[in-house]
mmCIF file as Biopython writes it, N, C-alpha, C and O atoms, coordinates in Angstrom:
data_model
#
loop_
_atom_site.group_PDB
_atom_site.id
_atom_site.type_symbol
_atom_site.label_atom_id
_atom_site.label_alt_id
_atom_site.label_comp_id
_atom_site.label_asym_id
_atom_site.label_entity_id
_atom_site.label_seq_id
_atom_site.pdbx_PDB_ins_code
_atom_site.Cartn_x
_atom_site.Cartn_y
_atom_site.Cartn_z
_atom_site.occupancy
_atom_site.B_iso_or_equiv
_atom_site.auth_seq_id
_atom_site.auth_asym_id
_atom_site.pdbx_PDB_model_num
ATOM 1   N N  . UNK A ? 1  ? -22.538 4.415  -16.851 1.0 0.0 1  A 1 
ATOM 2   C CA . UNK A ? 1  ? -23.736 5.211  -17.004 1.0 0.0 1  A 1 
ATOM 3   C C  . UNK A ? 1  ? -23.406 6.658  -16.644 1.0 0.0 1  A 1 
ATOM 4   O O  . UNK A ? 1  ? -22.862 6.963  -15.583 1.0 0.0 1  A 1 
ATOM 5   N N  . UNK A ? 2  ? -23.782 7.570  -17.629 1.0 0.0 2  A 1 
ATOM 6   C CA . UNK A ? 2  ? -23.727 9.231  -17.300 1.0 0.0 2  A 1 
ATOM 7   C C  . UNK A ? 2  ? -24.813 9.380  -16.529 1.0 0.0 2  A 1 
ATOM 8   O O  . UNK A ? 2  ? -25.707 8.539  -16.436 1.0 0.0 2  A 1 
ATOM 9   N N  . UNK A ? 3  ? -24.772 10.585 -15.877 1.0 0.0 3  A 1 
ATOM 10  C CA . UNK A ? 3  ? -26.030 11.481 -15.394 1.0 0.0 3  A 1 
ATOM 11  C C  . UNK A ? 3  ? -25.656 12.446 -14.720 1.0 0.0 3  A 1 
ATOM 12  O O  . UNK A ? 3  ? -24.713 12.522 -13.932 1.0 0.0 3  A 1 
ATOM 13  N N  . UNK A ? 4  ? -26.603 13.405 -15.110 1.0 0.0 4  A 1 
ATOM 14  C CA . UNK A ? 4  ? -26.357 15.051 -15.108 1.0 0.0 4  A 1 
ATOM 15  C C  . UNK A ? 4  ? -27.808 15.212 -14.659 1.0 0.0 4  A 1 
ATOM 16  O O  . UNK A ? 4  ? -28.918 14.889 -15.082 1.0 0.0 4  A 1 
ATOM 17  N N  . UNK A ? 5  ? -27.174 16.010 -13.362 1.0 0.0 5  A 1 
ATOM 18  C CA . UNK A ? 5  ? -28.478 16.643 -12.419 1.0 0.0 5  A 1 
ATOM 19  C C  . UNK A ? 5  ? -27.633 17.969 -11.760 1.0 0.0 5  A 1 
ATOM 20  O O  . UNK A ? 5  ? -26.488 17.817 -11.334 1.0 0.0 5  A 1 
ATOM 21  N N  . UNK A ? 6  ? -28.362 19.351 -11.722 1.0 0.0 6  A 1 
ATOM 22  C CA . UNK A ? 6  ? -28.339 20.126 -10.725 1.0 0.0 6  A 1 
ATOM 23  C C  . UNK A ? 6  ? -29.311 20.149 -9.690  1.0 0.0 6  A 1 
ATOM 24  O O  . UNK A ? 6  ? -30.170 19.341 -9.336  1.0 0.0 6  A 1 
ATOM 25  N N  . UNK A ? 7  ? -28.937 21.361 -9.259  1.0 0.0 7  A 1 
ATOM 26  C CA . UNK A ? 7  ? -29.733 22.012 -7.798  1.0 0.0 7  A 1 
ATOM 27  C C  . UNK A ? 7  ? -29.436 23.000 -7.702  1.0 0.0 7  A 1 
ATOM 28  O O  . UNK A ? 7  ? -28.249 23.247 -7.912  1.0 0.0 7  A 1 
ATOM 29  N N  . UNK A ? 8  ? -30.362 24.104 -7.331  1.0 0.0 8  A 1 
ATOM 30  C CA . UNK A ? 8  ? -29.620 25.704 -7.395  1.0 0.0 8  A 1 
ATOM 31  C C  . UNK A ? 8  ? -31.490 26.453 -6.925  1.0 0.0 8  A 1 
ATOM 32  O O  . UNK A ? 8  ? -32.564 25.860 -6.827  1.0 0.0 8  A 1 
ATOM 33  N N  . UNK A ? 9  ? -31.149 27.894 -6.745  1.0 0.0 9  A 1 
ATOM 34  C CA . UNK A ? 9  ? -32.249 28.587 -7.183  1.0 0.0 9  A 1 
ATOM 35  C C  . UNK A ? 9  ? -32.186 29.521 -8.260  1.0 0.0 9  A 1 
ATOM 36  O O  . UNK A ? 9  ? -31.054 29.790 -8.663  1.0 0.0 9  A 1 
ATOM 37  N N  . UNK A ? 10 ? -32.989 29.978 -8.717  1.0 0.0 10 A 1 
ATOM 38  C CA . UNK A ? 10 ? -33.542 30.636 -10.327 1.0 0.0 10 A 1 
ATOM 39  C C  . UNK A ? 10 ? -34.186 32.128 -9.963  1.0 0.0 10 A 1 
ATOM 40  O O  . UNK A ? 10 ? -34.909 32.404 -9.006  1.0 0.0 10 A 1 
ATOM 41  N N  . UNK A ? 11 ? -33.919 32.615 -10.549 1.0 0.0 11 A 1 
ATOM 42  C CA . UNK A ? 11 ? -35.230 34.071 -10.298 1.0 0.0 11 A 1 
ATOM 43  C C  . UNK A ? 11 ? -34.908 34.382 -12.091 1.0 0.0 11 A 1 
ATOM 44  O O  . UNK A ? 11 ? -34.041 34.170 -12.938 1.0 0.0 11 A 1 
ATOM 45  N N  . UNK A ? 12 ? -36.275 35.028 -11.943 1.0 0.0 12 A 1 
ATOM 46  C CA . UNK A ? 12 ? -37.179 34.896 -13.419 1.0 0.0 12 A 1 
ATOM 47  C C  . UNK A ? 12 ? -37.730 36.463 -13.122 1.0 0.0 12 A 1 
ATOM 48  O O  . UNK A ? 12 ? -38.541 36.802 -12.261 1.0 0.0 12 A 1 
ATOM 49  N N  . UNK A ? 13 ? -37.015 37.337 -14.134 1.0 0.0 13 A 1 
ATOM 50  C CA . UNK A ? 13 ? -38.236 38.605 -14.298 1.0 0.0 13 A 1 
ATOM 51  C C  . UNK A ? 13 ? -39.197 38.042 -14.680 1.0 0.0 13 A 1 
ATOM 52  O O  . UNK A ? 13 ? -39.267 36.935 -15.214 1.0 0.0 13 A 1 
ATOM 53  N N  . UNK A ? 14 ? -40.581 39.283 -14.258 1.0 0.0 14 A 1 
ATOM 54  C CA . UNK A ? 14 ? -41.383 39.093 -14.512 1.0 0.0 14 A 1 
ATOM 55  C C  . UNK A ? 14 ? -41.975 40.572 -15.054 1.0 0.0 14 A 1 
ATOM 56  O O  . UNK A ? 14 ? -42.978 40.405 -15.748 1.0 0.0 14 A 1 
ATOM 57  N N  . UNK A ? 15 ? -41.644 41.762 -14.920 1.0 0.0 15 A 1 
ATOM 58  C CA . UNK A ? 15 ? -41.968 43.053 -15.335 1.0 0.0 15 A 1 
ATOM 59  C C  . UNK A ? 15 ? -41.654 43.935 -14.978 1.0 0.0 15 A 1 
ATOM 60  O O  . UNK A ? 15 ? -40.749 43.807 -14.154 1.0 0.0 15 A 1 
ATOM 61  N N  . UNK A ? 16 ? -41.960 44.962 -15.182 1.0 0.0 16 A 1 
ATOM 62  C CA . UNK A ? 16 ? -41.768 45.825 -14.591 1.0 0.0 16 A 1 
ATOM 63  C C  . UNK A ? 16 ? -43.100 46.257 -13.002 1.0 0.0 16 A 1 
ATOM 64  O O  . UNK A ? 16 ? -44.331 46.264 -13.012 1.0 0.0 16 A 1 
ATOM 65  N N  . UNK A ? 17 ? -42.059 46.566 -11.802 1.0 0.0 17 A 1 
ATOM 66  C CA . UNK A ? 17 ? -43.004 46.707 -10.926 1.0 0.0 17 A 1 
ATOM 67  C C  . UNK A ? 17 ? -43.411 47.861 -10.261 1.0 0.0 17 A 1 
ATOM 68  O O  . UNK A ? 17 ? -43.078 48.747 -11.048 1.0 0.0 17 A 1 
ATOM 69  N N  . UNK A ? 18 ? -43.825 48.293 -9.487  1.0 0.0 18 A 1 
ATOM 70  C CA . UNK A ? 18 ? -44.163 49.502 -8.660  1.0 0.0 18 A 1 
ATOM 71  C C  . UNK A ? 18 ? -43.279 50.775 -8.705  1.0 0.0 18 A 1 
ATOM 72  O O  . UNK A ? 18 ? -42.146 50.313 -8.563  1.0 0.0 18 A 1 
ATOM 73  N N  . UNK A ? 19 ? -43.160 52.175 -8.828  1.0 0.0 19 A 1 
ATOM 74  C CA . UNK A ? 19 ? -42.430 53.252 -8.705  1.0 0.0 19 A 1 
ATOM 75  C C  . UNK A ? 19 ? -41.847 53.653 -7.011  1.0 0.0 19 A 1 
ATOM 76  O O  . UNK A ? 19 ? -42.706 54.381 -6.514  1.0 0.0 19 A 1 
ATOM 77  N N  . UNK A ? 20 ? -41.175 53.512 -6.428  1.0 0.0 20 A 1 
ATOM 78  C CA . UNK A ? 20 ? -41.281 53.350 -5.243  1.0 0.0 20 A 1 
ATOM 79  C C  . UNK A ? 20 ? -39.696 54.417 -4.977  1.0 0.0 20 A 1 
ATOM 80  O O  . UNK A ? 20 ? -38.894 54.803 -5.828  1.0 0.0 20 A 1 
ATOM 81  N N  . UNK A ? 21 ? -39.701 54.703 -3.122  1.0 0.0 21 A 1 
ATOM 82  C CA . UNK A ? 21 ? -38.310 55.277 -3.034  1.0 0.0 21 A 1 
ATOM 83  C C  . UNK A ? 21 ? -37.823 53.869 -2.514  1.0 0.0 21 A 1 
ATOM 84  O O  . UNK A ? 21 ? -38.465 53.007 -1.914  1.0 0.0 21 A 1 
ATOM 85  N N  . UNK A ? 22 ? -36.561 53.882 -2.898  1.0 0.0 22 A 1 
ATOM 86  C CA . UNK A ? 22 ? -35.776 52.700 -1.958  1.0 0.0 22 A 1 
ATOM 87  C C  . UNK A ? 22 ? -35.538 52.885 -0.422  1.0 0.0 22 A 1 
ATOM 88  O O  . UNK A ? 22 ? -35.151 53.978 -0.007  1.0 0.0 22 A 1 
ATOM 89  N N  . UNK A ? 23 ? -35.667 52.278 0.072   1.0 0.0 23 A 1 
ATOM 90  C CA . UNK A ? 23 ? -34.973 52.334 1.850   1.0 0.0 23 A 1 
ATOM 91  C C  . UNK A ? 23 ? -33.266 51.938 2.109   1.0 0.0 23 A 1 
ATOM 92  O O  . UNK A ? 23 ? -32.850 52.040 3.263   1.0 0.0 23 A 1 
ATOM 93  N N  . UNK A ? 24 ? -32.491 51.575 1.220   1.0 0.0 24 A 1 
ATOM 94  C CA . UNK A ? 24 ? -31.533 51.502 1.159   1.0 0.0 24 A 1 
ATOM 95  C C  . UNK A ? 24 ? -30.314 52.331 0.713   1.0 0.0 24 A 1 
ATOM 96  O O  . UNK A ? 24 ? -29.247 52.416 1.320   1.0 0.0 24 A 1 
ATOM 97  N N  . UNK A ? 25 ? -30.597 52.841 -0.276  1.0 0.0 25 A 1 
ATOM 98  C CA . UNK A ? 25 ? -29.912 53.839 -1.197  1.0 0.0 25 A 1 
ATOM 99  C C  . UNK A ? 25 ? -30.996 55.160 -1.379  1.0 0.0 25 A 1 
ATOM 100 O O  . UNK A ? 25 ? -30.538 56.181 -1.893  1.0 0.0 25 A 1 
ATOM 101 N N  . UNK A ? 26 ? -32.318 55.136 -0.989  1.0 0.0 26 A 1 
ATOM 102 C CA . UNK A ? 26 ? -33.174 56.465 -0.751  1.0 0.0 26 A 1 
ATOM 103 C C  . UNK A ? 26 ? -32.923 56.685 -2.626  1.0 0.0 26 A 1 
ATOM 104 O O  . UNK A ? 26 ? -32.771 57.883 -2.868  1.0 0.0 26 A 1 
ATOM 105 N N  . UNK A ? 27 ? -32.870 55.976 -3.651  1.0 0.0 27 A 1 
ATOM 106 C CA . UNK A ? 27 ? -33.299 56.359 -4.921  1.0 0.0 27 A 1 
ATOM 107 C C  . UNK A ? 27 ? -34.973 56.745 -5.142  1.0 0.0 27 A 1 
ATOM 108 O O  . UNK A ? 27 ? -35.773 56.488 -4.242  1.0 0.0 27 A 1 
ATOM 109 N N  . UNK A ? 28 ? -35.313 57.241 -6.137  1.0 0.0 28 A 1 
ATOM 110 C CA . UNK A ? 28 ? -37.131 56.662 -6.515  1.0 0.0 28 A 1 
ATOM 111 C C  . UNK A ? 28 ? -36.666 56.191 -7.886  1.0 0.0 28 A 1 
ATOM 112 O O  . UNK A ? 28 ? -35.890 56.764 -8.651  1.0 0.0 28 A 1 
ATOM 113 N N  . UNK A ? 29 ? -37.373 54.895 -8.058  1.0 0.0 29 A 1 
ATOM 114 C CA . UNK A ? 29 ? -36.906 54.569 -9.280  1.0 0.0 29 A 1 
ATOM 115 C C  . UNK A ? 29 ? -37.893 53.713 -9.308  1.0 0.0 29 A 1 
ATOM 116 O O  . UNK A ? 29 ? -38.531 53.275 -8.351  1.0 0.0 29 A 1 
ATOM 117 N N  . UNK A ? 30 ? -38.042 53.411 -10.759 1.0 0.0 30 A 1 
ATOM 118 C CA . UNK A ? 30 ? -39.245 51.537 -11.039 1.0 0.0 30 A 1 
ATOM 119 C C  . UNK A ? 30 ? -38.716 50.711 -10.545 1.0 0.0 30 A 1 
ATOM 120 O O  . UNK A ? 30 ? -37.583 50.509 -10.981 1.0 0.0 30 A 1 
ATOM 121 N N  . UNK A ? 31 ? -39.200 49.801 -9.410  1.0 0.0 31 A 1 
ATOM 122 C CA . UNK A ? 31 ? -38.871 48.353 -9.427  1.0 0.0 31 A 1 
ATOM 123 C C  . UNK A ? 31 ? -39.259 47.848 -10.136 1.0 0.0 31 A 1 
ATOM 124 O O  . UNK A ? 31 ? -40.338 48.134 -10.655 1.0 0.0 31 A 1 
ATOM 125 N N  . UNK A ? 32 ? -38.220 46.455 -10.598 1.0 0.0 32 A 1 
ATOM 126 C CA . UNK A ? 32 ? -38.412 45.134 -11.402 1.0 0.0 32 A 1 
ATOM 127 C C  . UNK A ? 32 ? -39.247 43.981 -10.150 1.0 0.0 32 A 1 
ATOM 128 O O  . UNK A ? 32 ? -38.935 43.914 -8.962  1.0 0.0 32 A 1 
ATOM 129 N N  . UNK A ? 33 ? -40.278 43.215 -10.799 1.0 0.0 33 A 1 
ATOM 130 C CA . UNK A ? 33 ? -40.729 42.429 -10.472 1.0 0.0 33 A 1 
ATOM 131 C C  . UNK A ? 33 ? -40.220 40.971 -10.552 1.0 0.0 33 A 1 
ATOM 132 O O  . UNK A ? 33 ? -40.313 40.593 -11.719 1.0 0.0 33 A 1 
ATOM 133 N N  . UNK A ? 34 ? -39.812 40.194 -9.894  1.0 0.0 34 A 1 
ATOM 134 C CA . UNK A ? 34 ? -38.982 38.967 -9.668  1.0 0.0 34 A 1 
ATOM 135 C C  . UNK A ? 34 ? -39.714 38.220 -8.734  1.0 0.0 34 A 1 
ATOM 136 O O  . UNK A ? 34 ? -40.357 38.472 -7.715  1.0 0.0 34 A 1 
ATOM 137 N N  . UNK A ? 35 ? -39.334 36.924 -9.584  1.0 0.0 35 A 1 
ATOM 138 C CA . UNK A ? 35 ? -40.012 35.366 -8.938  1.0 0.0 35 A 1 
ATOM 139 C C  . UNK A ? 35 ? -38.366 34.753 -8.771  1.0 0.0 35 A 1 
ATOM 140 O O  . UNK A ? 35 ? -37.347 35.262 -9.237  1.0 0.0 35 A 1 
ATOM 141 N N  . UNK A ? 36 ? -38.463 33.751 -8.116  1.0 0.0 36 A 1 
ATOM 142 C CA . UNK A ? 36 ? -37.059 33.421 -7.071  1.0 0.0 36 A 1 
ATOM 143 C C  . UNK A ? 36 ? -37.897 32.016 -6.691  1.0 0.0 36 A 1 
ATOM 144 O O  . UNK A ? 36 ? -38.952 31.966 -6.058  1.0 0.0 36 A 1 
ATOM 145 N N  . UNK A ? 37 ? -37.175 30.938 -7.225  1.0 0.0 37 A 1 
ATOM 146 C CA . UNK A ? 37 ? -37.223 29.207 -6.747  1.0 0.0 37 A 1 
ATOM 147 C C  . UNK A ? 37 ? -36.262 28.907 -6.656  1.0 0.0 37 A 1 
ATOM 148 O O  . UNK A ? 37 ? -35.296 29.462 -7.181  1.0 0.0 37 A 1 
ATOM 149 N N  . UNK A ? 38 ? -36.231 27.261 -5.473  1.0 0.0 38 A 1 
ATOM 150 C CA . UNK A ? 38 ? -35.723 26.633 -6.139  1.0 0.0 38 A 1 
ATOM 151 C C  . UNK A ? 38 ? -36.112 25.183 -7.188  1.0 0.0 38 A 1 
ATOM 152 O O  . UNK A ? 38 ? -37.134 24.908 -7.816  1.0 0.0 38 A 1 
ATOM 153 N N  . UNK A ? 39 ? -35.080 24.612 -7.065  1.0 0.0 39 A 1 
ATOM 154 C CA . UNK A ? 39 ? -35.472 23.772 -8.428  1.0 0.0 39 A 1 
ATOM 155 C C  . UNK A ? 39 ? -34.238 22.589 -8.423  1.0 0.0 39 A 1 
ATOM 156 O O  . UNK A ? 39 ? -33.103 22.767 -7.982  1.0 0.0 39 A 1 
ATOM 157 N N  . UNK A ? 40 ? -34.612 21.704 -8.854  1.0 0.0 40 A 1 
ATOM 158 C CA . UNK A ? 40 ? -34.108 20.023 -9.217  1.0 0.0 40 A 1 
ATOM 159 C C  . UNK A ? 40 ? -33.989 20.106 -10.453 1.0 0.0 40 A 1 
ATOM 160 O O  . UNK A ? 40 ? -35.037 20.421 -11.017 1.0 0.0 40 A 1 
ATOM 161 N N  . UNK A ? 41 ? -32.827 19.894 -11.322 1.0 0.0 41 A 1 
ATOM 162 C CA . UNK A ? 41 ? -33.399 19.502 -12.927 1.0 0.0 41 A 1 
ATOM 163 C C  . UNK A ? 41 ? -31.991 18.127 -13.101 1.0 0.0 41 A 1 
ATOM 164 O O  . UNK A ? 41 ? -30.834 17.929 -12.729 1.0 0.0 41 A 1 
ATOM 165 N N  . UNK A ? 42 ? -32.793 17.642 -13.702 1.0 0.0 42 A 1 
ATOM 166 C CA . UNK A ? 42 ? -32.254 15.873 -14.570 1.0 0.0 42 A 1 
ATOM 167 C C  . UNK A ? 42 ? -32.077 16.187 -15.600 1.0 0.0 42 A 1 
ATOM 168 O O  . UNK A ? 42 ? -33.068 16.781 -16.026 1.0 0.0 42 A 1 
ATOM 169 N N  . UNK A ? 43 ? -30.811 16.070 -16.749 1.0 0.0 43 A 1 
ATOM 170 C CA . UNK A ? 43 ? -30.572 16.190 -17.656 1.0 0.0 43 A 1 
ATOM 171 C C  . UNK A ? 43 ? -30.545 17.617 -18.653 1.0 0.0 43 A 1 
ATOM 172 O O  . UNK A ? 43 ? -30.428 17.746 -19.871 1.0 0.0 43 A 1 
ATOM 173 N N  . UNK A ? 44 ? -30.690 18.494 -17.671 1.0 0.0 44 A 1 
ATOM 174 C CA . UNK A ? 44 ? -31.105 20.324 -18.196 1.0 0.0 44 A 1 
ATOM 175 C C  . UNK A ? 44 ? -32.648 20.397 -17.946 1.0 0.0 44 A 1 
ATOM 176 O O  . UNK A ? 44 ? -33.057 21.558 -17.925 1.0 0.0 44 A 1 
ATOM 177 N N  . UNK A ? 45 ? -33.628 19.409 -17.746 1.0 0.0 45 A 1 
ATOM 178 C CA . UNK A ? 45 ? -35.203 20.108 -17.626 1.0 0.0 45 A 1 
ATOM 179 C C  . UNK A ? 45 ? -35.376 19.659 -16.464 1.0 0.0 45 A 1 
ATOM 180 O O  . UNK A ? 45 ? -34.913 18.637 -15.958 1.0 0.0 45 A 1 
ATOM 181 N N  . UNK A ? 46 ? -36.198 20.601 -15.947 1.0 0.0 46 A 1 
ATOM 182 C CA . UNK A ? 46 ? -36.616 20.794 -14.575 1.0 0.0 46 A 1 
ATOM 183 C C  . UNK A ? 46 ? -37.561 20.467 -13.741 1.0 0.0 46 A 1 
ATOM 184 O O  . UNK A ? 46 ? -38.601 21.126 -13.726 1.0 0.0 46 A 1 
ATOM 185 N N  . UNK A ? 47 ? -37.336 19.172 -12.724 1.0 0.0 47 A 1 
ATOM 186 C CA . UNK A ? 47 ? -38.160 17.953 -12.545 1.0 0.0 47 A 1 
ATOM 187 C C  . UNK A ? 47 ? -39.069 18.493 -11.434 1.0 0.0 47 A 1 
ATOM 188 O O  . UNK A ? 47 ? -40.288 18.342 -11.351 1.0 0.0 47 A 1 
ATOM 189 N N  . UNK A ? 48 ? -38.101 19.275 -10.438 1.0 0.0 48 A 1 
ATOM 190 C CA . UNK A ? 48 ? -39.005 19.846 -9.071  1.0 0.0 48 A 1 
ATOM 191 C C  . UNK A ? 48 ? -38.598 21.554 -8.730  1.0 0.0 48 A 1 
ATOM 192 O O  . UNK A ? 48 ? -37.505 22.110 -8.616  1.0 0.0 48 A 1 
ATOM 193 N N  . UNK A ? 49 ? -39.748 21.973 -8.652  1.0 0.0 49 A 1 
ATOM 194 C CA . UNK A ? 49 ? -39.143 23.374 -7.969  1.0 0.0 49 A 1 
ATOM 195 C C  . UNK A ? 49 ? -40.079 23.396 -6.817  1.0 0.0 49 A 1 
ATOM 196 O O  . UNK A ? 49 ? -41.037 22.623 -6.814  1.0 0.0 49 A 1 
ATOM 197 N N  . UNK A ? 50 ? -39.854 24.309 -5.739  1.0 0.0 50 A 1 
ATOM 198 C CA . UNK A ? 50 ? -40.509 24.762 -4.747  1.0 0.0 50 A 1 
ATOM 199 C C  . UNK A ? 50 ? -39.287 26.235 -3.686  1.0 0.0 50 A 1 
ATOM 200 O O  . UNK A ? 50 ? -38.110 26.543 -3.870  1.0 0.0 50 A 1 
ATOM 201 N N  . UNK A ? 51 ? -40.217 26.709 -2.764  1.0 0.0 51 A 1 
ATOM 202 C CA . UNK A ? 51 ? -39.848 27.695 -2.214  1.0 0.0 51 A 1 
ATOM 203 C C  . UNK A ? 51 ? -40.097 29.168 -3.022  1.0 0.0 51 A 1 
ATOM 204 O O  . UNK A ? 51 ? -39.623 30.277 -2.780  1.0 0.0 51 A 1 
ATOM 205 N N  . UNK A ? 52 ? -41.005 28.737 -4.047  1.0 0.0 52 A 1 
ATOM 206 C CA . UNK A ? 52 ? -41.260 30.062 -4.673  1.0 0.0 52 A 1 
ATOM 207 C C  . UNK A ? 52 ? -41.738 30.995 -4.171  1.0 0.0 52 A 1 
ATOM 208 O O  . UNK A ? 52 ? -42.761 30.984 -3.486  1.0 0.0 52 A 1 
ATOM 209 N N  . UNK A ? 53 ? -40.815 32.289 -4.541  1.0 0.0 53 A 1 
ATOM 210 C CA . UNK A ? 53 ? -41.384 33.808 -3.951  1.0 0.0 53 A 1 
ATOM 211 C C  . UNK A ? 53 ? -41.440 34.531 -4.834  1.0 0.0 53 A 1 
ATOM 212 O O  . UNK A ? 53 ? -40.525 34.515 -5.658  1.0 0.0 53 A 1 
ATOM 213 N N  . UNK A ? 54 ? -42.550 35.438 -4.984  1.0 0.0 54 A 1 
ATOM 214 C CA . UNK A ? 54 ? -41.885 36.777 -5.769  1.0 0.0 54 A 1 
ATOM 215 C C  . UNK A ? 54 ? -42.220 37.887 -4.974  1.0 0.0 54 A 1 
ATOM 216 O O  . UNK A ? 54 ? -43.192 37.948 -4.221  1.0 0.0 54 A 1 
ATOM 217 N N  . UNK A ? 55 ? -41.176 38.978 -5.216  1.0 0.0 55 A 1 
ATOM 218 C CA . UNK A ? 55 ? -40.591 40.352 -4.919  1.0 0.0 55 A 1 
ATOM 219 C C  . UNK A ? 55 ? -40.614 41.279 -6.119  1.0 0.0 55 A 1 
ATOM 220 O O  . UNK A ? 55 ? -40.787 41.069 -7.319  1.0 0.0 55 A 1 
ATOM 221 N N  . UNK A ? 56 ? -40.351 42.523 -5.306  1.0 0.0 56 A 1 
ATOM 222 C CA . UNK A ? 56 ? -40.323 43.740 -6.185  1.0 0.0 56 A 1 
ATOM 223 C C  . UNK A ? 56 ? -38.281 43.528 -5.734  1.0 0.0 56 A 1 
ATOM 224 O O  . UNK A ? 56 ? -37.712 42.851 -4.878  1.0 0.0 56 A 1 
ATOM 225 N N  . UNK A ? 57 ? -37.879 44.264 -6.566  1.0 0.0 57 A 1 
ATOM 226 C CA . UNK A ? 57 ? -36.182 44.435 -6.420  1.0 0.0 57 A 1 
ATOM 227 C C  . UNK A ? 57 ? -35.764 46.216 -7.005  1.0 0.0 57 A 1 
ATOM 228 O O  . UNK A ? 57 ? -36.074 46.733 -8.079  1.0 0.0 57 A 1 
ATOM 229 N N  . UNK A ? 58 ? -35.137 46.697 -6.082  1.0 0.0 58 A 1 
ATOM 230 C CA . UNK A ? 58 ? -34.741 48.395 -6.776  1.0 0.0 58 A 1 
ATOM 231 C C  . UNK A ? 58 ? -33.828 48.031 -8.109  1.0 0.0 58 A 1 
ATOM 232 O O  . UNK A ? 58 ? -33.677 46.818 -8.251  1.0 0.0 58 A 1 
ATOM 233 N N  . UNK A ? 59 ? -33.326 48.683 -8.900  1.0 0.0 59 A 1 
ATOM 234 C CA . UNK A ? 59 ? -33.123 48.753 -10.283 1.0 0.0 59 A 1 
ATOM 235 C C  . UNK A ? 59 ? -31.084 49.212 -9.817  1.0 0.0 59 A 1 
ATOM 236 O O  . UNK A ? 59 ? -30.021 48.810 -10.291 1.0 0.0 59 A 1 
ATOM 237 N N  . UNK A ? 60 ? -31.384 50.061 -8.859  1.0 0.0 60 A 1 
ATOM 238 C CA . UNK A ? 60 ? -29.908 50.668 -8.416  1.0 0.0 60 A 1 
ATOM 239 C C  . UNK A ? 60 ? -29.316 49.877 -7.256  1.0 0.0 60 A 1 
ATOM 240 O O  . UNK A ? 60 ? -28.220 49.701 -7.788  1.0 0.0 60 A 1 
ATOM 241 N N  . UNK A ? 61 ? -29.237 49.459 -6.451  1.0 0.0 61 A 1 
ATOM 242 C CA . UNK A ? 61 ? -28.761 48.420 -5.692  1.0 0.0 61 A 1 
ATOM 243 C C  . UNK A ? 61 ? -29.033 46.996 -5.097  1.0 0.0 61 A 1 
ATOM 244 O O  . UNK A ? 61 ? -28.401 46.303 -4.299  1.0 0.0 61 A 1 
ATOM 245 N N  . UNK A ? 62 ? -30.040 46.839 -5.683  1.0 0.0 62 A 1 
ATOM 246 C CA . UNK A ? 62 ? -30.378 45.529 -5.743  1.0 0.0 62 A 1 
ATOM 247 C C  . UNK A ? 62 ? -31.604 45.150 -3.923  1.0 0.0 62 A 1 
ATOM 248 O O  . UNK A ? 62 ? -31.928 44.022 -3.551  1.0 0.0 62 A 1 
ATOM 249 N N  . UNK A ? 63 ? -31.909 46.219 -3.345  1.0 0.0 63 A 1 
ATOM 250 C CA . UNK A ? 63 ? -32.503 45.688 -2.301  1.0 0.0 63 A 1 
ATOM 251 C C  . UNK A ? 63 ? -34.055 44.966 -2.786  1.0 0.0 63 A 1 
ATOM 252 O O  . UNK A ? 63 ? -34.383 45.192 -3.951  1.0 0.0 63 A 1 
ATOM 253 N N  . UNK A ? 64 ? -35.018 44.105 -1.925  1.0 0.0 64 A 1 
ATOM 254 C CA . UNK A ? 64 ? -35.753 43.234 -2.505  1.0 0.0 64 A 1 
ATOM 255 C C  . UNK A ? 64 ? -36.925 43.147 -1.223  1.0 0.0 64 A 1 
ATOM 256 O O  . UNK A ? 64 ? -36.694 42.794 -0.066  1.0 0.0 64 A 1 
ATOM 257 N N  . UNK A ? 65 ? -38.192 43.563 -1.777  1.0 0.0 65 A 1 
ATOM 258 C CA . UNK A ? 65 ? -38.915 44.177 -1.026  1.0 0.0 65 A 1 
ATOM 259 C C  . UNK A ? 65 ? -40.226 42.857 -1.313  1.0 0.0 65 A 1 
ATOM 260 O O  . UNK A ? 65 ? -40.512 42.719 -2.502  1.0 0.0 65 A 1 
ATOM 261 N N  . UNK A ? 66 ? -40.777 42.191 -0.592  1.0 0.0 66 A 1 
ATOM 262 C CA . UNK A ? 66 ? -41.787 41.227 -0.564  1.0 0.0 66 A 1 
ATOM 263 C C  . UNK A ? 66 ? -43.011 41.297 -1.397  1.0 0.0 66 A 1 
ATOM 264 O O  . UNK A ? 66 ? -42.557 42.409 -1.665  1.0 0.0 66 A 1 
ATOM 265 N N  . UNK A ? 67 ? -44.116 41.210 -2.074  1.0 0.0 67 A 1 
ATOM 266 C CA . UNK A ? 67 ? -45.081 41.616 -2.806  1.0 0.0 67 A 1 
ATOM 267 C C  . UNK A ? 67 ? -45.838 40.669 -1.765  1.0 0.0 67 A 1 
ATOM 268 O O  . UNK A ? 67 ? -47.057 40.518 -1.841  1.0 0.0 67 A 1 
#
């Protein structure tokens, strides 16, 4: 018998988010809006997720600010 299962977490744009300065790199730039799970999947589709968050993220170094 085969079977194919992962486990991992995912983040999913979601838009564009807030104009903000960074606290890290002191850019002003648009943040991107990001959702971040994790997730169970059986066979490639995805049976359980939980721990979902979403964040704003800077565009230039990647820091990730809570919504």
């Amino acid at each position: 018998m085969f079977l194919l299962f992962g486990f991992g977490s995912k983040r999913k744009h979601v838009g564009p988010g807030a104009t903000r300065n960074c606290p890290r790199c002191h850019n002003t730039t648009q943040w991107a809006r990001m959702k971040q799970y994790q997730q169970f999947t059986l066979f490639f589709v995805p049976v359980a997720r939980w721990k979902r968050v979403e964040f704003e993220e800077c565009g230039i170094c990647g820091a990730a600010v809570s919504v």
